[in-house]
Residue frames relative to the residue before (quaternion, step in Angstrom):
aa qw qx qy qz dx dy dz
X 1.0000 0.0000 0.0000 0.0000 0.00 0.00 0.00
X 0.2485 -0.7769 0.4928 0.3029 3.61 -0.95 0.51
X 0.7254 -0.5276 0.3045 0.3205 2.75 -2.00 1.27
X 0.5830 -0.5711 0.5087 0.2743 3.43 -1.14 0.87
X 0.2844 -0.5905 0.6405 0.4002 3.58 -1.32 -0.25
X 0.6134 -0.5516 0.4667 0.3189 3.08 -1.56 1.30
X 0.0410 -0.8297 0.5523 0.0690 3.89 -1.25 0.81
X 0.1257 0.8679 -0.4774 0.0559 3.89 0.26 0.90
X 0.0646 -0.7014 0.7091 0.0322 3.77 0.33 1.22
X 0.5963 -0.5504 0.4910 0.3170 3.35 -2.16 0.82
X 0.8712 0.1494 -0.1433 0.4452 3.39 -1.46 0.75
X 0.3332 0.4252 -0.5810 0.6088 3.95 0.85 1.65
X 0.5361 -0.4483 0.6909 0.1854 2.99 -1.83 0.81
X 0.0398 -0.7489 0.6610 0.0250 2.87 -1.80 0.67
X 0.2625 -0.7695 0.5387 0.2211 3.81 -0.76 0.79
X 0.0095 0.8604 -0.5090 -0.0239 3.68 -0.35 0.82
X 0.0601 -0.8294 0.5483 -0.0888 3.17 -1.31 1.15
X 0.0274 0.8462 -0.5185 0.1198 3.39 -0.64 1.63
X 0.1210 -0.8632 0.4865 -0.0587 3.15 -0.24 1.23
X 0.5092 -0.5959 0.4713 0.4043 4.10 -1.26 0.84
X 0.6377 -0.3815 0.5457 0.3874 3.62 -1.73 0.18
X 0.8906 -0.0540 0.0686 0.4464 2.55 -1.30 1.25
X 0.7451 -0.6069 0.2337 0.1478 3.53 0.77 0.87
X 0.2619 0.7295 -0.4651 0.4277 3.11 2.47 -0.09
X 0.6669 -0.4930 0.5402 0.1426 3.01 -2.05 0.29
X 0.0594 -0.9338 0.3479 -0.0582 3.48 -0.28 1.09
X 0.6986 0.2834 -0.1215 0.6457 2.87 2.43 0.43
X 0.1379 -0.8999 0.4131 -0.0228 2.89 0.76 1.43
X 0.7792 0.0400 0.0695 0.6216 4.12 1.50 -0.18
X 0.7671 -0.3488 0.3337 0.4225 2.95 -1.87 0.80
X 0.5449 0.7060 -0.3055 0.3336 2.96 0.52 -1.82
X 0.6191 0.6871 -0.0630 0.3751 3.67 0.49 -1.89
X 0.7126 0.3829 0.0114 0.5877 3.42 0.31 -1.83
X 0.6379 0.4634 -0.3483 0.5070 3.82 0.51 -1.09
X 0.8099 0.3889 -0.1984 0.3916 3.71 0.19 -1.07
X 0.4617 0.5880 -0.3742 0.5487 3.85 1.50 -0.61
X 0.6655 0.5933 -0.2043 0.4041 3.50 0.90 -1.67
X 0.7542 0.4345 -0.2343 0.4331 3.39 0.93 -0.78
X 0.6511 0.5675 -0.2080 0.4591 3.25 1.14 -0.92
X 0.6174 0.4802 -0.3786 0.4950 3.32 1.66 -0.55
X 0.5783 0.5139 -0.3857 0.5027 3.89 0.96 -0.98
X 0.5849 0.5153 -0.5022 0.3744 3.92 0.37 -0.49
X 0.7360 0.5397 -0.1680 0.3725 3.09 0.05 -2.22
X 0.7393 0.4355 -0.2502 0.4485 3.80 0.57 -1.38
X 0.6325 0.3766 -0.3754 0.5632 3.80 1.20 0.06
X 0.4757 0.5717 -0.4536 0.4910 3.88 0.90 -0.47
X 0.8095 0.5050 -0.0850 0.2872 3.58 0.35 -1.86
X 0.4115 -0.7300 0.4687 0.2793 2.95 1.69 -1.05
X 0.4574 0.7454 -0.2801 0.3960 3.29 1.29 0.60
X 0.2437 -0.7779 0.5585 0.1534 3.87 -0.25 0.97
X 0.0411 -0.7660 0.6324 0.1077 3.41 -0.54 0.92
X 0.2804 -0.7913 0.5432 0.0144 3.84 -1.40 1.27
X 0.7886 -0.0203 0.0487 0.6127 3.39 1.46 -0.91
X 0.1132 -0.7389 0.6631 -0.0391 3.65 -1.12 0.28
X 0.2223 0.4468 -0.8623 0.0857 3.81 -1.57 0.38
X 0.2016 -0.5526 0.7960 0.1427 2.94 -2.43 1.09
X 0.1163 -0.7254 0.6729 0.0866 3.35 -0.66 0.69
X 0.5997 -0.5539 0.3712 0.4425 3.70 -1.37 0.60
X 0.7557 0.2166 -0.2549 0.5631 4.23 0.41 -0.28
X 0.8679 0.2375 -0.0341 0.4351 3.71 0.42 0.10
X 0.1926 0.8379 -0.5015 -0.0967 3.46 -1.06 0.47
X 0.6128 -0.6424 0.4251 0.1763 3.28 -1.36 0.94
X 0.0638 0.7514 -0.6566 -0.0099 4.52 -0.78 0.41
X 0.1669 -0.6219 0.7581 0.1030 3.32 -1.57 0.53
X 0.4229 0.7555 -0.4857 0.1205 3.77 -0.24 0.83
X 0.3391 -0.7141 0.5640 0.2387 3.41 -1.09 0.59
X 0.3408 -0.7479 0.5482 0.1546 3.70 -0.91 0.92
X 0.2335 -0.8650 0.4407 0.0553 3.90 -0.46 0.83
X 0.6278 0.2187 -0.2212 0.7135 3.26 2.16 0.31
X 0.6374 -0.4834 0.5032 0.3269 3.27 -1.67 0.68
X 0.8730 -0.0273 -0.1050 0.4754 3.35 -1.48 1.57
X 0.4530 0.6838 -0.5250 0.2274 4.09 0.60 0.84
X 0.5526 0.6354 -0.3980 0.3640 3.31 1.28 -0.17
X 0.6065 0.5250 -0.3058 0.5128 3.38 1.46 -1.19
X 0.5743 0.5819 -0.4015 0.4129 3.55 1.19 -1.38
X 0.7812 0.4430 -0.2149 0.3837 3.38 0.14 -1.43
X 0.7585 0.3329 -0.3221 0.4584 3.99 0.75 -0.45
X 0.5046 0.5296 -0.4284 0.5304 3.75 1.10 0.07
X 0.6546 0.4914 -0.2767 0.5035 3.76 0.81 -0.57
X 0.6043 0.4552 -0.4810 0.4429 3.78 0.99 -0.98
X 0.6089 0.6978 -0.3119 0.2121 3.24 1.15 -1.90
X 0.7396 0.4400 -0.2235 0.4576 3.41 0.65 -1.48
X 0.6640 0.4992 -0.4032 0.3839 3.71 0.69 -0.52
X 0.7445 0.4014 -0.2615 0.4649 3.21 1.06 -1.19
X 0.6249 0.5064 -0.4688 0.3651 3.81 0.47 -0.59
X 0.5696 0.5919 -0.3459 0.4535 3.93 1.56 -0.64
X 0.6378 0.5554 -0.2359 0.4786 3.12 1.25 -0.84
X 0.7216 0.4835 -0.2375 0.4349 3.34 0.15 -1.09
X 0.6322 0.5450 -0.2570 0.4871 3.55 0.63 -1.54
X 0.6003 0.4119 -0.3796 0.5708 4.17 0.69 -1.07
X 0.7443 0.4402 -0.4415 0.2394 3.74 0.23 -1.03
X 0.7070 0.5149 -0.1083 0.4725 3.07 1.19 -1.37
X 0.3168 -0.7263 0.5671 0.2248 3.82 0.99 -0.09
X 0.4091 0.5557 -0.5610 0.4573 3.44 0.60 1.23
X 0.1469 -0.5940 0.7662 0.1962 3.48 -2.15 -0.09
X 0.5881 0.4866 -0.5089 0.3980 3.71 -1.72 0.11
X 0.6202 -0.6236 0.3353 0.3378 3.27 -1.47 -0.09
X 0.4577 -0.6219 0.5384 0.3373 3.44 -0.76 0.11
X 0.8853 0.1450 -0.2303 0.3771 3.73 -0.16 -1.11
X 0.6465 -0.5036 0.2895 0.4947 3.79 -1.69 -0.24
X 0.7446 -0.0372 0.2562 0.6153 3.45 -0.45 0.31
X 0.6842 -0.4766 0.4372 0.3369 3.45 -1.79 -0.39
X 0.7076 -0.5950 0.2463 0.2908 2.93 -1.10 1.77
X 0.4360 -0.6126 0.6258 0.2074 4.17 -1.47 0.33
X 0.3045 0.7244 -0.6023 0.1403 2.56 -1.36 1.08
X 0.2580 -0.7888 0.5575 0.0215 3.25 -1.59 1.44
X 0.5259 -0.5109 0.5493 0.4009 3.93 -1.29 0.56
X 0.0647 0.6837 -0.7238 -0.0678 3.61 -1.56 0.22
X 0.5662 -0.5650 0.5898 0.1113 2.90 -1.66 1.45
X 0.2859 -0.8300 0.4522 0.1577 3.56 0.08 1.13
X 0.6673 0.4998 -0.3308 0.4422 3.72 0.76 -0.76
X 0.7240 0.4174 -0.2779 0.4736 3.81 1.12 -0.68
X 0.8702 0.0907 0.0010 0.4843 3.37 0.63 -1.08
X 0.3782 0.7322 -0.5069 0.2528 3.96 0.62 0.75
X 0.5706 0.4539 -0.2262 0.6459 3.31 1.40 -0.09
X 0.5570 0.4779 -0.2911 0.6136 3.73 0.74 -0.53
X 0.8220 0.2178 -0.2606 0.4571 3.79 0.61 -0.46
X 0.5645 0.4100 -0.4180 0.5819 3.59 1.09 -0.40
X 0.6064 0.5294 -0.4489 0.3880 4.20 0.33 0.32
X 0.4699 0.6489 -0.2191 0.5568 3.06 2.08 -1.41
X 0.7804 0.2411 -0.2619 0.5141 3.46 -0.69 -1.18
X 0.5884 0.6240 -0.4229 0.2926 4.24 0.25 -0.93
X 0.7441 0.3605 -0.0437 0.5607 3.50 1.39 -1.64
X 0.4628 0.6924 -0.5065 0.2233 3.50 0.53 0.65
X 0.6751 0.4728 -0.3283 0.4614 3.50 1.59 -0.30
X 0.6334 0.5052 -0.4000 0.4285 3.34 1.85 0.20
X 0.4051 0.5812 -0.3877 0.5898 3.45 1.93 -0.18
X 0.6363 0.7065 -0.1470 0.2725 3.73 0.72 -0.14
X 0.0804 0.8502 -0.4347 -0.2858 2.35 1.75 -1.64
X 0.1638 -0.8224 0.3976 -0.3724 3.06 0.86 1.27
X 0.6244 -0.1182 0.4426 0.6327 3.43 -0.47 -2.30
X 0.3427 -0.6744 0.5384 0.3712 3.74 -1.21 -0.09
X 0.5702 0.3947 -0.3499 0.6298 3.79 1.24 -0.45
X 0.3488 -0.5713 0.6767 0.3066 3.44 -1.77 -0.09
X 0.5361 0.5417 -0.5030 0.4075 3.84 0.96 0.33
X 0.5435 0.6229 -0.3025 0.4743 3.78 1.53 -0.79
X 0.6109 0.4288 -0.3361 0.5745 3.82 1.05 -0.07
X 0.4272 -0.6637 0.6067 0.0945 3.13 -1.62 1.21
X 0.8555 0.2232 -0.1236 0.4505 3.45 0.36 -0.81
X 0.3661 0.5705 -0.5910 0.4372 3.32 0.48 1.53
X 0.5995 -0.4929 0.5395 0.3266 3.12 -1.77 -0.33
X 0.2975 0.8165 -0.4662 0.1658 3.44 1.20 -0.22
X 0.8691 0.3005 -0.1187 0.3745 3.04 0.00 -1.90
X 0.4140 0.6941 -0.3268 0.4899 3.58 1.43 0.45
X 0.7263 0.5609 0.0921 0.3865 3.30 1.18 -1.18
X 0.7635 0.2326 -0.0198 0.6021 2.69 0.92 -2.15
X 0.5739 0.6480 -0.2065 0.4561 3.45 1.34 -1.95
X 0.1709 -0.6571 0.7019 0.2152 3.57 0.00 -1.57
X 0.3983 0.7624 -0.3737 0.3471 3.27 0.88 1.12
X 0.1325 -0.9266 0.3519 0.0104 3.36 0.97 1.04
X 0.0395 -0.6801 0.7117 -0.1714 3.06 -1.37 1.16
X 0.5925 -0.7027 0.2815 0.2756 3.28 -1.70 0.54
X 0.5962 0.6138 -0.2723 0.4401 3.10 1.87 -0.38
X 0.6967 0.4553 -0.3490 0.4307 3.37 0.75 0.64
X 0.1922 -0.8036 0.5561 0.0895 3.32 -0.42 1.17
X 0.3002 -0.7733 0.4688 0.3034 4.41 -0.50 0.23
X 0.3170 -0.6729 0.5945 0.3055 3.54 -0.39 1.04
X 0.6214 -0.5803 0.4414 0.2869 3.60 -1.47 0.91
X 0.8301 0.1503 -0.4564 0.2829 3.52 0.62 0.37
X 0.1643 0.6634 -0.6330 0.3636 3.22 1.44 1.26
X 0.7276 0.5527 -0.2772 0.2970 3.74 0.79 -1.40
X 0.4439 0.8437 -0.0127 0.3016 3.06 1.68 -0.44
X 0.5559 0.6745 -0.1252 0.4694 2.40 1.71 -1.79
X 0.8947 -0.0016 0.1975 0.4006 3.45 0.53 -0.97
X 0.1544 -0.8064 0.4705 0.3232 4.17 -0.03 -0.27
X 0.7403 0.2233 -0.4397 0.4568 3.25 1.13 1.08
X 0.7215 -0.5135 0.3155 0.3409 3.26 -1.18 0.47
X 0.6961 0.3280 -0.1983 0.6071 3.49 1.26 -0.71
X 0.3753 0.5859 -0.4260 0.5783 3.68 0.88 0.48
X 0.7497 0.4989 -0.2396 0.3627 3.15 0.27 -1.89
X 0.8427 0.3437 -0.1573 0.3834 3.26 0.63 -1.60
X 0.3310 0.7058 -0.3741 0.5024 3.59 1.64 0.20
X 0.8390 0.3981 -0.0357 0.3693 3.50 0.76 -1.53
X 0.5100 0.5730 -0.3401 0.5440 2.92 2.38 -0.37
X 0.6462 0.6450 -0.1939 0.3590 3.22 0.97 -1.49
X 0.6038 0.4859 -0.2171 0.5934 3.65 1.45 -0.86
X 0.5078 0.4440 -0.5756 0.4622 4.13 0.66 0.23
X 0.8298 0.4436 -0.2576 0.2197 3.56 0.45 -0.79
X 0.2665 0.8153 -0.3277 0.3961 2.98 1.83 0.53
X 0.7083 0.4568 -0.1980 0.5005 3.45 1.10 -1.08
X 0.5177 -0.5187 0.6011 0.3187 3.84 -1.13 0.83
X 0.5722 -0.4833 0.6237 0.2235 3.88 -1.95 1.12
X 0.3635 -0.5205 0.7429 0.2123 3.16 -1.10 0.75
X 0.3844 -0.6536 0.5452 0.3576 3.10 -1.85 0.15
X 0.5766 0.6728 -0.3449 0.3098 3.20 1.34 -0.78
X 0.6829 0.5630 -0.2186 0.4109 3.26 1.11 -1.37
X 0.5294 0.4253 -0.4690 0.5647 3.94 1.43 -1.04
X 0.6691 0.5544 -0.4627 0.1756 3.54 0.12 -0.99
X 0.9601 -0.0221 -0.1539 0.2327 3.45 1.44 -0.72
X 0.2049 -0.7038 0.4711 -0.4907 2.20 0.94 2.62
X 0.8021 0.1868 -0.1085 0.5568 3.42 0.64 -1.55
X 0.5670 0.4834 -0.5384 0.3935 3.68 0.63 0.32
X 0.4751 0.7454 -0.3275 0.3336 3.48 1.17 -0.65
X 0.7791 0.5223 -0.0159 0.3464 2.42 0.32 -2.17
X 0.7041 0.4041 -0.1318 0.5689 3.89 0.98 -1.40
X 0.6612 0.5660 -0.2560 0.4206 3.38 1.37 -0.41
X 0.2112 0.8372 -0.3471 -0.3662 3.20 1.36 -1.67
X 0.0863 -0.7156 0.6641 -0.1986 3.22 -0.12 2.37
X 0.5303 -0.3742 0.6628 0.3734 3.71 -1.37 0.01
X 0.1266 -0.7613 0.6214 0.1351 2.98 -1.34 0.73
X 0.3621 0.7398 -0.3510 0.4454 3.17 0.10 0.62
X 0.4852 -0.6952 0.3695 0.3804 3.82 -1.35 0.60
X 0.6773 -0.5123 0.2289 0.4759 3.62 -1.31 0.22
X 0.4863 0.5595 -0.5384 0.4008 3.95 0.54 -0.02
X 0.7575 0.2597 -0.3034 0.5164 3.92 0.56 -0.99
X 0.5782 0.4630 -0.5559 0.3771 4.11 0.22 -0.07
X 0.4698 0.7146 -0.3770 0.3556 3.60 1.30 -0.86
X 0.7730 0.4804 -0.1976 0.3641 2.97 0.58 -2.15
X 0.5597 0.6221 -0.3171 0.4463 3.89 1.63 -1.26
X 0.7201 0.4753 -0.2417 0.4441 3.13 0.48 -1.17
X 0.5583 0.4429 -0.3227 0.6229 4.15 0.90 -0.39
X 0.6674 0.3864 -0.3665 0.5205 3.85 0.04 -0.93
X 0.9179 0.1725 -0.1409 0.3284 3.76 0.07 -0.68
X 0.2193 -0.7548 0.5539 0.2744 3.35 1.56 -0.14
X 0.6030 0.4287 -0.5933 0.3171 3.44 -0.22 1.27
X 0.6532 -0.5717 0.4196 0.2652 3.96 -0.90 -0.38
X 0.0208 -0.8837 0.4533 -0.1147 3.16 0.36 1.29
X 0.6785 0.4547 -0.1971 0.5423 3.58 1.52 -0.27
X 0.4710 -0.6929 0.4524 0.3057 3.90 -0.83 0.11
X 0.4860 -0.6918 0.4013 0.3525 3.25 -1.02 1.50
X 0.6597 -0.5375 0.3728 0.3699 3.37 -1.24 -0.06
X 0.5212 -0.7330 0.2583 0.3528 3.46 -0.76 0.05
X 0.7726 0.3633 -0.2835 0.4367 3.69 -0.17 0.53
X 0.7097 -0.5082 0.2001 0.4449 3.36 -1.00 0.31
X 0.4709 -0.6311 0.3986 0.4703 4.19 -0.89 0.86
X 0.4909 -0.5398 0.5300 0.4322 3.43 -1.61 0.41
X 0.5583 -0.5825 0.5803 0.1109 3.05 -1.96 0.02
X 0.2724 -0.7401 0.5784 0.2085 3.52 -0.34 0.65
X 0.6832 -0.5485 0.4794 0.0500 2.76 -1.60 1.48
């Protein structure tokens, strides 16, 4: 299927996904993750970018963010790119590139599936086998969320705030999505989305994307178009 054009109206969630070449390792230490981590809290306040979720994994990493100017997501991950591939490459005494191609990425329908994706990206080091809790991982969004551990690189999407009118409410009520077992259906399309870049989301909001931006945000059908008579 061809590659979609990239679509990033202001104030939509996005699920991002950036992954090493060919699957190589792209975080080789704390050290690693600590400095990626920074570069992401700069750039997303330069860019104008609301970050909601995060996991660094060692070949790949996962965002939930909502951009608040035109083109800041691209702004902001072409900037992490260049800071960190300069970085990394000195640490590692290497040359060439580091990630696949240019980073993935899909619209989400915040009211259906922003929780469904900040549970997604949160539980990937327990889909891992990894840690067996997602609180036992450092380099998630978890303990931000779930913990109530604050930092600057997290911004709270309004219906995280929602959850509750206190903070210890809030994170009680976060902590209680993750109680329930993944569907398979639902990871399944998460990752069709995501590898696909489709809107996630039902047909009233891909409708609405697809009118706001006049591009294609949904998969063509299958077989060949009819002809008119």
């Amino acid at each position: 299927m061809a590659r979609l054009i990239r679509v990033s109206p202001i104030g939509v969630p996005q699920h991002i996904i950036q992954r090493g070449n060919n699957r190589q390792i792209c975080f080789s230490s704390e050290g690693d993750m600590k400095a990626y981590l920074n570069w992401l809290k700069e750039f997303s306040i330069k860019y104008s970018v609301d970050i909601h979720a995060w996991v660094l994994m060692t070949n790949h990493i996962h965002l939930l963010c909502t951009p608040q100017k035109e083109n800041a997501i691209s702004q902001m991950m072409q900037s992490i790119g260049r800071m960190y591939v300069r970085y990394y490459n000195h640490i590692q005494q290497r040359t060439g590139t580091l990630w696949e191609g240019r980073f993935k990425s899909n619209l989400v329908q915040s009211e259906r599936y922003l929780f469904e994706l900040q549970r997604y990206i949160e539980l990937n080091p327990v889909r891992a086998g990894l840690v067996e809790e997602p609180g036992n991982y450092s380099w998630s969004s978890y303990a931000c969320n779930a913990l109530g551990i604050e930092t600057e690189l997290q911004t709270p999407h309004p219906l995280y705030l929602a959850l509750a009118k206190t903070k210890y409410d809030r994170l009680k009520n976060y902590r209680s999505l993750f109680k329930a077992k993944e569907g398979k259906e639902k990871l399944r399309k998460i990752r069709e989305s995501i590898n696909k870049g489709l809107a996630l989301g039902n047909k009233q909001f891909t409708t609405q994307i697809e009118i706001l931006s006049n591009k294609r945000v949904t998969p063509r059908k299958a077989g060949r178009p009819k002809k008119d008579n």
